[in-house]
LOSE-743794 format. One line per field, with one value per atom (N, C-alpha, C): residue in one letter; z, x, y. Coordinates in steps of 0.05 Angstrom, whole numbers, plus 5000, padded with zeros to 4 digits. Last residue first. Layout:
<atoms>
rest <- (A_...) .
z <- (Z_...) .
x <- (X_...) .
y <- (Y_...) .
</atoms>
This chain:
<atoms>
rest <- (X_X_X_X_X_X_X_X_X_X_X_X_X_X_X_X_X_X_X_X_X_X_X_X_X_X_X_X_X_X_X_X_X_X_X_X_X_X_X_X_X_X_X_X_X_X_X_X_X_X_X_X_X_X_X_X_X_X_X_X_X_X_X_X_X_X_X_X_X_X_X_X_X_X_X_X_X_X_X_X_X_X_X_X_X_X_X_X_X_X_X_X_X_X_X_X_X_X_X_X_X_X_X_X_X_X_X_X_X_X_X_X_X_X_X_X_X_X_X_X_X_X_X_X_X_X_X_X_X_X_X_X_X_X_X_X_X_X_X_X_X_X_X_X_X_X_X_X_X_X_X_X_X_X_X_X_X_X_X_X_X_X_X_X_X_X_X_X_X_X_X_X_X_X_X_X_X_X_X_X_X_X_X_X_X_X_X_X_X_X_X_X_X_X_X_X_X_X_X_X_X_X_X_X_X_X_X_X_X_X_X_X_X_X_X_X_X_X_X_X_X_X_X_X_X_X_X_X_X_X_X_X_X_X_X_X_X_X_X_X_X_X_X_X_X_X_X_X_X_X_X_X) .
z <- (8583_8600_8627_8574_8551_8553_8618_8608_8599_8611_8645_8636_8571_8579_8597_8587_8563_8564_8633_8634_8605_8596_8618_8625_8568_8553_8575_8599_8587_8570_8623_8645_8628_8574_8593_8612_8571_8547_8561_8611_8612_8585_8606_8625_8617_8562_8560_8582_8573_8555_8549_8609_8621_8598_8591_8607_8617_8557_8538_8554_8587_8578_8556_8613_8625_8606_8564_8576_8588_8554_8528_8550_8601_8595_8581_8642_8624_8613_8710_8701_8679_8759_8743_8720_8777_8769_8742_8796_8784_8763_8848_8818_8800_8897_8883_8854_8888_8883_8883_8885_8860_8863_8933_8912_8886_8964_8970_8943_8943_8937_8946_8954_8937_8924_9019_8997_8977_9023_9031_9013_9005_8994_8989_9040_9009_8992_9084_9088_9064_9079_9080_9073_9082_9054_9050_9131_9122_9100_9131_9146_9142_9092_9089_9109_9116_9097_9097_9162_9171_9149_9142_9148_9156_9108_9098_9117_9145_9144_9122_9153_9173_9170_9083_9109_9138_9029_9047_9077_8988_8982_9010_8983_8994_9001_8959_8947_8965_9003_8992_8969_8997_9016_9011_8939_8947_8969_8950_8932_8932_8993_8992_8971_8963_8991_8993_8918_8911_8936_8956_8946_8937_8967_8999_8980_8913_8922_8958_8906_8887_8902_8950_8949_8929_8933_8951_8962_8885_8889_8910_8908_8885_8885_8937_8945_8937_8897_8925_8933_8868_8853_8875_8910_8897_8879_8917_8938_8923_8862_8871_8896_8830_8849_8862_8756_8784_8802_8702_8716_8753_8636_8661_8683) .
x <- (7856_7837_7840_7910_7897_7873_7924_7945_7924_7890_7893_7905_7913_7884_7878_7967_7951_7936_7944_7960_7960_7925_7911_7920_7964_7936_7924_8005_8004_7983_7972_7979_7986_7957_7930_7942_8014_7998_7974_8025_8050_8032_7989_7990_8004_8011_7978_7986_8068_8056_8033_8057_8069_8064_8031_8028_8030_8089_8050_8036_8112_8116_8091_8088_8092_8105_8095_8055_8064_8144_8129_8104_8146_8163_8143_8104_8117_8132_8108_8095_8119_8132_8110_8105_8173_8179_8159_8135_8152_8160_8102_8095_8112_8130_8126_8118_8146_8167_8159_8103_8114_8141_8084_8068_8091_8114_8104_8101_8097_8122_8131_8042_8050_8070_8047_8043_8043_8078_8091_8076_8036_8057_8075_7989_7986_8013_8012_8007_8005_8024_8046_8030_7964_7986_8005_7972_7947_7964_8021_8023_7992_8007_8032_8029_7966_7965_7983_8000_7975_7974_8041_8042_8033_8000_8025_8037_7973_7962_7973_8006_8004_7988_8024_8009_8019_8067_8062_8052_8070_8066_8059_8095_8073_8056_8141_8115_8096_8178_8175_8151_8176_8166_8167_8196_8165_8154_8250_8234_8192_8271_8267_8245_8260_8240_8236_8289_8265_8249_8328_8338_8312_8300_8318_8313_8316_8287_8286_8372_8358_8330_8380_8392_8383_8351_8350_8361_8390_8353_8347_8433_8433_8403_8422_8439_8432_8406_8386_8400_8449_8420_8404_8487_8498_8463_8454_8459_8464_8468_8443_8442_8523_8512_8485_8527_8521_8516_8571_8552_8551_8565_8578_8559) .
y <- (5891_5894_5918_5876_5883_5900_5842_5864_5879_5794_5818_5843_5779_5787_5803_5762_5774_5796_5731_5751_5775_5686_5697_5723_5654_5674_5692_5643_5666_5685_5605_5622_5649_5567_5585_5607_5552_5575_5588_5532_5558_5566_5488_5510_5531_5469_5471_5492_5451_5477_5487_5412_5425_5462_5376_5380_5418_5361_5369_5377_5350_5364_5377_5298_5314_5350_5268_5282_5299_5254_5272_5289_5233_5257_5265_5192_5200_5226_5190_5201_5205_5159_5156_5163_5202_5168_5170_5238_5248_5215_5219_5222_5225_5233_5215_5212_5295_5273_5245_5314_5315_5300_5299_5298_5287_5335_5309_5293_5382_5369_5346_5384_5385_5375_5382_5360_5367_5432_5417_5384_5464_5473_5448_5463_5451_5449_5474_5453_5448_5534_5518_5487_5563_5554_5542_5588_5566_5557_5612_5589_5578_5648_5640_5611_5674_5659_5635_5693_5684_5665_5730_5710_5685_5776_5759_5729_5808_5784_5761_5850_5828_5809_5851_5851_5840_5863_5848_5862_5899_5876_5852_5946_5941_5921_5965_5961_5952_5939_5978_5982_5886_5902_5934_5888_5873_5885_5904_5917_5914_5862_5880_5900_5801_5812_5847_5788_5803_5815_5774_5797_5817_5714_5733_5768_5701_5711_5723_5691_5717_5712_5662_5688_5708_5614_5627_5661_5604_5613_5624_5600_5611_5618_5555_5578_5595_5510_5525_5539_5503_5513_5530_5483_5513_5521_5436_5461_5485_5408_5419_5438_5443_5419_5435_5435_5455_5442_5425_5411_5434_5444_5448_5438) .
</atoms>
């Protein structure tokens, strides 16, 4: 079934709009939440700069070999944090 990319960004956007509440009743955010938030935009924005040029470039297989080296260091890490 095919989704149109808006309906994807609707759809995301409305489940992380949703995670705001619960995040803010945790505590999760300062007044110094926005401060960051706007040093941090600038890496955010080339990034995706980034990743739409590169994207072309860059083979599938690596990018997916790429792509499980991390999602394994991110879950060994957490792991670890758990465990600890």
């Amino acid at each position: 079934m095919f989704i149109s990319f808006r309906a994807k960004v609707l759809v995301f956007g409305v489940m992380n709009t949703a995670k705001f509440i619960p995040y803010a009743f945790l505590g999760l955010f300062t007044l110094e939440t926005p401060k960051l938030d706007l040093m941090l935009a600038p890496f955010a924005l080339l990034g995706a700069w980034l990743g739409v040029k590169l994207h072309p470039k860059m083979p599938e297989k690596l990018f997916f070999a790429l792509t499980y080296v991390l999602l394994s260091c991110t879950g060994a890490k957490l792991i670890w944090d758990g465990l600890t």
